[in-house]
C-alpha positions in Angstrom: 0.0 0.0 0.0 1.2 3.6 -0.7 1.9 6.3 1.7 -1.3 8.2 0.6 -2.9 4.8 1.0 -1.7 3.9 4.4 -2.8 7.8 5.3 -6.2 7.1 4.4 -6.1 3.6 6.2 -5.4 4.9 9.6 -7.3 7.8 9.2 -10.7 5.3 8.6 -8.9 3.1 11.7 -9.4 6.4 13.9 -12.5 7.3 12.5 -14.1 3.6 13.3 -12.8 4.7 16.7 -14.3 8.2 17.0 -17.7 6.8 16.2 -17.2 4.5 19.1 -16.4 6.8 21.4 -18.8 9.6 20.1 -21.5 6.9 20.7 -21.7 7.0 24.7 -21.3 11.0 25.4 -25.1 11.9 24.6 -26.2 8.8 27.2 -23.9 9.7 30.1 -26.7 11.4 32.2 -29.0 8.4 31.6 -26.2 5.2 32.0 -25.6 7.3 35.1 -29.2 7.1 36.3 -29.0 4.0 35.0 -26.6 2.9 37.9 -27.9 4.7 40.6 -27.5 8.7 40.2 -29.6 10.4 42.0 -29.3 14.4 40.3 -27.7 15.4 37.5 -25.0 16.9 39.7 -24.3 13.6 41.5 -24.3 12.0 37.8 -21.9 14.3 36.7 -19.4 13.9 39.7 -19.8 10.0 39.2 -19.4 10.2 35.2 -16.0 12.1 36.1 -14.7 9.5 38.0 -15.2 7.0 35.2 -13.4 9.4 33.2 -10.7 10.1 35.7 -10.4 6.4 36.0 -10.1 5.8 32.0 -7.4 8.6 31.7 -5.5 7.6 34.9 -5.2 4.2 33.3 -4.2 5.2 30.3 -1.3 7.8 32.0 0.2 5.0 32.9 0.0 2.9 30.1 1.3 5.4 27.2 4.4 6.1 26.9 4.8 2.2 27.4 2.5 1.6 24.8 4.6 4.3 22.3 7.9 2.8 23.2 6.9 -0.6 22.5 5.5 0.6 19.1 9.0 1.9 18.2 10.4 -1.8 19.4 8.0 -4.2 18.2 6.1 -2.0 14.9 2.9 0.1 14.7 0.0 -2.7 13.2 0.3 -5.4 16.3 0.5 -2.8 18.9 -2.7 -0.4 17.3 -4.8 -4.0 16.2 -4.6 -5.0 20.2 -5.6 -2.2 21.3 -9.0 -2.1 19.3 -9.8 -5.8 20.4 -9.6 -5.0 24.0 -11.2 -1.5 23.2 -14.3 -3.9 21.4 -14.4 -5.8 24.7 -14.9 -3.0 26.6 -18.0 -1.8 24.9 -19.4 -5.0 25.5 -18.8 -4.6 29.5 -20.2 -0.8 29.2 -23.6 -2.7 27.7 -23.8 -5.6 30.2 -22.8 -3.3 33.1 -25.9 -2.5 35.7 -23.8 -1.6 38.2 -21.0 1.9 38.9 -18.7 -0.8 40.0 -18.6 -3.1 36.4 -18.8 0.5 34.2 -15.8 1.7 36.4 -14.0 -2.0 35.5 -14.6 -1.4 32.0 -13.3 1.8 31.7 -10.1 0.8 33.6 -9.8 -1.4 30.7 -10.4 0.4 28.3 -7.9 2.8 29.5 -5.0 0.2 29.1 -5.8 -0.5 25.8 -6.0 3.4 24.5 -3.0 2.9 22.4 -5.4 3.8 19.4 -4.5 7.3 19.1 -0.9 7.5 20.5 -0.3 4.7 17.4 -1.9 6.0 15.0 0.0 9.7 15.7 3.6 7.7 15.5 2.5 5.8 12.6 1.7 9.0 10.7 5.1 10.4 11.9 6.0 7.6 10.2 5.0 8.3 6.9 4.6 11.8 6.5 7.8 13.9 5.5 8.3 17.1 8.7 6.9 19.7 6.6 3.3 17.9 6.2 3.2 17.0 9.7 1.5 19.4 11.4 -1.3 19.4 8.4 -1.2 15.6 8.9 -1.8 15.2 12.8 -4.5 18.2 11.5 -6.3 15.2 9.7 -6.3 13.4 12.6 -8.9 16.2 14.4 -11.3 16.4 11.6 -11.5 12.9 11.4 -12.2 12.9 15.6 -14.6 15.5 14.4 -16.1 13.3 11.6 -17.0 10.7 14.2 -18.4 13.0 16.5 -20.8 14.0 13.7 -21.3 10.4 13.4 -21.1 9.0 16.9 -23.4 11.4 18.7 -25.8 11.7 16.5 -26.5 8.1 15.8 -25.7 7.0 19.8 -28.4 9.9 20.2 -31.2 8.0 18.4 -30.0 5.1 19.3 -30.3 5.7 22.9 -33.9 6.4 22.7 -34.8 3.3 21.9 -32.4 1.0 24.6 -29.5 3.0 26.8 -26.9 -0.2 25.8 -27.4 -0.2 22.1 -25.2 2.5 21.2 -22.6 0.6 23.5 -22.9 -3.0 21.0 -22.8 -0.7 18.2 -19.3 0.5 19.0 -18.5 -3.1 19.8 -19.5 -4.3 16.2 -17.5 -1.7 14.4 -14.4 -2.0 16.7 -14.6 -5.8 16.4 -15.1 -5.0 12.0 -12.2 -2.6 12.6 -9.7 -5.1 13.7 -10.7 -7.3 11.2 -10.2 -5.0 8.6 -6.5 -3.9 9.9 -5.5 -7.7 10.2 -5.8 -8.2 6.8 -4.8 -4.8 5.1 -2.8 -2.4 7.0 0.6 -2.2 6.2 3.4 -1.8 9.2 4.8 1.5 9.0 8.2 0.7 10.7 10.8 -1.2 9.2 13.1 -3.0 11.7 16.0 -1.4 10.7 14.2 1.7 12.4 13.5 -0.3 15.2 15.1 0.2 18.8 14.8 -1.1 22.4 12.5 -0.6 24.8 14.4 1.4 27.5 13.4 1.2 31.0 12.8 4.7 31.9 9.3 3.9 29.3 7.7 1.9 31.8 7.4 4.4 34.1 5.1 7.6 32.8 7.1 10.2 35.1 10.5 9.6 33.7 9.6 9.5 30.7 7.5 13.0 30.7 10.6 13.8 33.1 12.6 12.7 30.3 10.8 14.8 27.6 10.6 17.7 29.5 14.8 18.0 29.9 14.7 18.8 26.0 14.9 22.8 25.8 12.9 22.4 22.8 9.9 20.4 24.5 9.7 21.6 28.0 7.3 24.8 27.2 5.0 22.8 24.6 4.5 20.2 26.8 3.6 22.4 29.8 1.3 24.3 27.3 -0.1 21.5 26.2 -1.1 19.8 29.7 -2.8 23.1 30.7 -5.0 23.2 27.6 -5.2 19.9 27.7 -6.9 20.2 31.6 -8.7 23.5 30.7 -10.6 21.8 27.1 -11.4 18.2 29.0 -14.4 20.8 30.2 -16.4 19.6 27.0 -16.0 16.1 27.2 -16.7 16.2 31.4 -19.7 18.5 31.3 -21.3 18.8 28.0 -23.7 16.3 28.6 -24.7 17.1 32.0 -24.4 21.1 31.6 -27.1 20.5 28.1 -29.7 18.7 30.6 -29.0 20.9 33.9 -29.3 24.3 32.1 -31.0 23.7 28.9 -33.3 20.5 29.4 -32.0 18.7 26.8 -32.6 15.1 25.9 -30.5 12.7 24.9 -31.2 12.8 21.0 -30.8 17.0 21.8 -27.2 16.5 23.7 -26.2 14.2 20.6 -27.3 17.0 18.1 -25.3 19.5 19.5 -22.0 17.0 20.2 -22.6 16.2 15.9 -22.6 19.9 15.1 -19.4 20.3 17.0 -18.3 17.8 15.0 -19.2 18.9 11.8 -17.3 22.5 13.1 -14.2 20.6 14.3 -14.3 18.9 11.0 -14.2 21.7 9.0 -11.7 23.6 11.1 -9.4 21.4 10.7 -9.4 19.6 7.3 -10.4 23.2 5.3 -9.3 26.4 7.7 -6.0 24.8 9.6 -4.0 24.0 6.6 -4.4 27.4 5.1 -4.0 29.4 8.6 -0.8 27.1 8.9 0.3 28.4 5.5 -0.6 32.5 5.9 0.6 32.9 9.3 2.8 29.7 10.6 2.5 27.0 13.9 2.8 29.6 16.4 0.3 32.0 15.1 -2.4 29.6 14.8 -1.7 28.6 18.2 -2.4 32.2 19.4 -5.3 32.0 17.6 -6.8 28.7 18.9 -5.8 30.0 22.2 -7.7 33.2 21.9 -11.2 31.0 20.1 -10.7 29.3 22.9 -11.0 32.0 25.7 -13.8 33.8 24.1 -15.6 30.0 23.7 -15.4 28.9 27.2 -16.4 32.6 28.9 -19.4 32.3 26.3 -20.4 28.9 27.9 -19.8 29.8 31.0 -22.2 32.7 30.7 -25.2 32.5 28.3 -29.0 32.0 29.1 -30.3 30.8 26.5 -30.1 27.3 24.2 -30.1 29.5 21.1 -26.8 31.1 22.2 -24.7 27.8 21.7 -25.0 27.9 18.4 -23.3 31.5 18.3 -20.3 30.2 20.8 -19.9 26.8 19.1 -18.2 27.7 15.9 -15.5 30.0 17.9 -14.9 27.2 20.1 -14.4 24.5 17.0 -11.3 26.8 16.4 -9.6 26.4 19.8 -9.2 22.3 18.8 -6.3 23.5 16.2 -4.2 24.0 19.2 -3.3 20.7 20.4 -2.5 19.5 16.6 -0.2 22.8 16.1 1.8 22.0 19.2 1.8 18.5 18.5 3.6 18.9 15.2 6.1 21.8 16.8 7.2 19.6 19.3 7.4 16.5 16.3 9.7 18.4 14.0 11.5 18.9 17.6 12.2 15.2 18.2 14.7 12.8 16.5 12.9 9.8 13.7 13.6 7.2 16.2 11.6 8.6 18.9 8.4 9.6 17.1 6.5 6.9 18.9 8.2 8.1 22.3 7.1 11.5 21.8 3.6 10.5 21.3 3.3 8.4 24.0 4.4 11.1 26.2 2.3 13.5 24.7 -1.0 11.0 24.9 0.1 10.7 29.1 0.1 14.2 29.4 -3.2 14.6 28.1 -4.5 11.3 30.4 -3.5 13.2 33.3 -4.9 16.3 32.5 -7.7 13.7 31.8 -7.9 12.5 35.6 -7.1 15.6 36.9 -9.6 17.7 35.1 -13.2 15.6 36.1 -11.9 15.4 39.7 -11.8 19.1 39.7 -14.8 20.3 37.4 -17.9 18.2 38.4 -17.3 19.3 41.8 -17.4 22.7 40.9 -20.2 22.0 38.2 -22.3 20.2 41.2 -21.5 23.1 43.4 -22.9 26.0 42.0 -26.4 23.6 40.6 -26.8 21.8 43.8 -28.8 22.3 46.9 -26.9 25.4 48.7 -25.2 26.8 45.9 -23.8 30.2 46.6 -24.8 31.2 42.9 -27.4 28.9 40.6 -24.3 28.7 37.8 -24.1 25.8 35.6 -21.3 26.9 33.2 -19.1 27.8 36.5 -16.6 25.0 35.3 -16.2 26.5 31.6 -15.2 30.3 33.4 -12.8 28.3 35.1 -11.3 26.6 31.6 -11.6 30.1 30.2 -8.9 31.5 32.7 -6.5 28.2 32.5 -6.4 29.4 29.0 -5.5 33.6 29.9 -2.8 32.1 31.6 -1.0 30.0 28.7 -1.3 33.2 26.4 2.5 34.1 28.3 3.4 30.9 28.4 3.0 31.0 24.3 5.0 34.2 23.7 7.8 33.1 25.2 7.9 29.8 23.2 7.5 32.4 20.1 10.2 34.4 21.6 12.5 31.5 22.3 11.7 29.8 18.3 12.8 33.8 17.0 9.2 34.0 15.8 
């Protein structure tokens, strides 16, 4: 298969994979009912620790997962990881109880290799100056499947809460399938090298990583975002119902038309900002969407308004891509997969950081006692993570001579 060919291959892999995930968001308020919630501000707290669990997993799984994709190849490590990922969907259906959801999502935090392989296997095949445009695919594909997954998990949920989970199953089971037979491995032996020790454990190796001059402010920029954004994923669900009323099929609506916006952002609008004005000035600019995004959640009344602050915050998701691909054409060819892995257990601790901190302040200010009725308290709180990194970003830009 050709390089174009393999592109397309593991962009469809990820794809398959967004749909899966993009299946469960719109249900979280009823799965968590499901199991016992009482409010939506109790669901929300005990939805976070499912995610906290799922991203504290994963933390410690990554950068072992990357390494032993630059030892062993890309296809074996990224074809296990969908298996297990298909096994976990079928726990998330079975599962009546918060204890077997939370087992499931331990699970399915070991086995998030998806995205970290799929990043290094792109590395792979796409020369430094296509990068950044590249790992750019990789969000409007997320955003594809989010069109996809919501809506359809949406519709589906209407009619049984656990469909949408056997769904996911089906296509990751298809997906592995598919890969066994067709997918090509993206890294010749010769390219190959050990695992080294420090890889096992997710400290040193972000330790590691952050030693480099050349990484240590993009990965410290990149965890904060990283913590501030995980706002959507949290609270979305639970802020549509608490403030709004939605439904389910509602919730999923408005996850697709995110989508459809991160889609667009990044596959149309990224590649030509990345041309006019250069990595570091569409950073400020994501940065800046981003601000304005999150203060506009945080604050507005009424449903209608979210389809005025949605587009502005589809642009904030260029900035993880753009500092991805600086800190790529940063790091040596045989450490690609390294680099993602420590990249993908940044973002999984920001990931059990981030629930553990918003749905307490989300069930705060909407729960009995509340100093102020305020259901977008936790996207004000994003909003000034991301005023902080604006400094943060000029001096990287200062540092790079930019």
């Amino acid at each position: 298969m050709t390089a174009r060919g393999s592109l397309w291959f593991i962009l469809f892999t990820i794809l398959i994979d967004a749909i899966g995930i993009g299946l469960i968001f719109p249900l979280m308020p009823d799965l968590m009912a499901r199991v016992g919630a009482a409010t939506t501000g109790s669901g929300a707290i005990w939805g976070g620790v499912l995610m906290a669990a799922y991203a504290a997993t994963q933390f410690l799984f990554s950068p072992l997962i990357g390494g032993v994709s630059d030892a062993v190849g890309r296809k074996p490590v990224l074809l296990i990881a969908l298996a297990v990922l298909a096994v976990d969907y079928v726990i998330m259906a079975l599962a009546q109880t918060f204890w077997l959801l939370l087992i499931g999502r331990l699970l399915a935090g070991v086995a998030g290799a998806t995205y970290v392989t799929a990043t290094a296997y792109l590395a792979d095949i796409s020369p430094p100056e296509k990068r950044a445009a590249n790992f750019g695919l990789i969000g409007a594909t997320f955003g594809i499947g989010f069109v996809l997954g919501p809506a359809l998990g949406g519709v589906l949920a209407e009619i049984d809460v656990s469909l949408p989970f056997w769904v996911a199953a089906v296509l990751s089971a298809a997906n592995v399938v598919f890969g066994l037979f067709v997918l090509p491995e993206s890294l010749p032996p010769e390219k190959r090298r050990p695992l080294t020790q420090i890889e096992v454990n997710p400290f040193g190796a972000i330790i590691d990583a952050l030693r480099l001059p050349a990484l240590s402010l993009p990965l410290i920029a990149l965890f904060v975002f990283e913590f501030a954004n995980m706002v959507y994923p949290t609270l979305w669900a639970f802020w549509g119902r608490e403030a709004f009323g939605w439904s389910t099929a509602v919730i999923g609506g408005s996850l697709a038309a995110y989508g459809i916006g991160v889609a667009i952002t990044q596959a149309v609008v990224m590649p030509r900002l990345l041309r006019w004005i250069g990595d570091y000035r569409v950073l400020v600019v994501s940065l800046v969407a981003g601000i304005i995004a999150a203060f506009g959640f945080g604050l507005i009344g009424a449903a209608w308004m979210v389809a005025i602050v949605l587009p502005i915050a589809c642009l904030s998701d260029m900035a993880a891509p753009t500092m991805t691909a600086i800190m790529s054409n940063a790091t040596d060819e045989t450490r690609q997969g390294l680099l993602q892995g420590v990249i993908a257990s940044l973002a999984s601790l920001a990931a059990v950081l981030a629930p553990l901190v918003l749905t307490p302040v989300f069930f705060a200010f909407t729960g009995e006692g509340a100093p102020r009725y305020l259901p977008g308290a936790p996207f004000l709180l994003a909003a000034l993570m991301m005023v902080g990194l604006l400094p943060l970003v000029v001096r990287m830009m200062q540092r790079n001579g930019v």
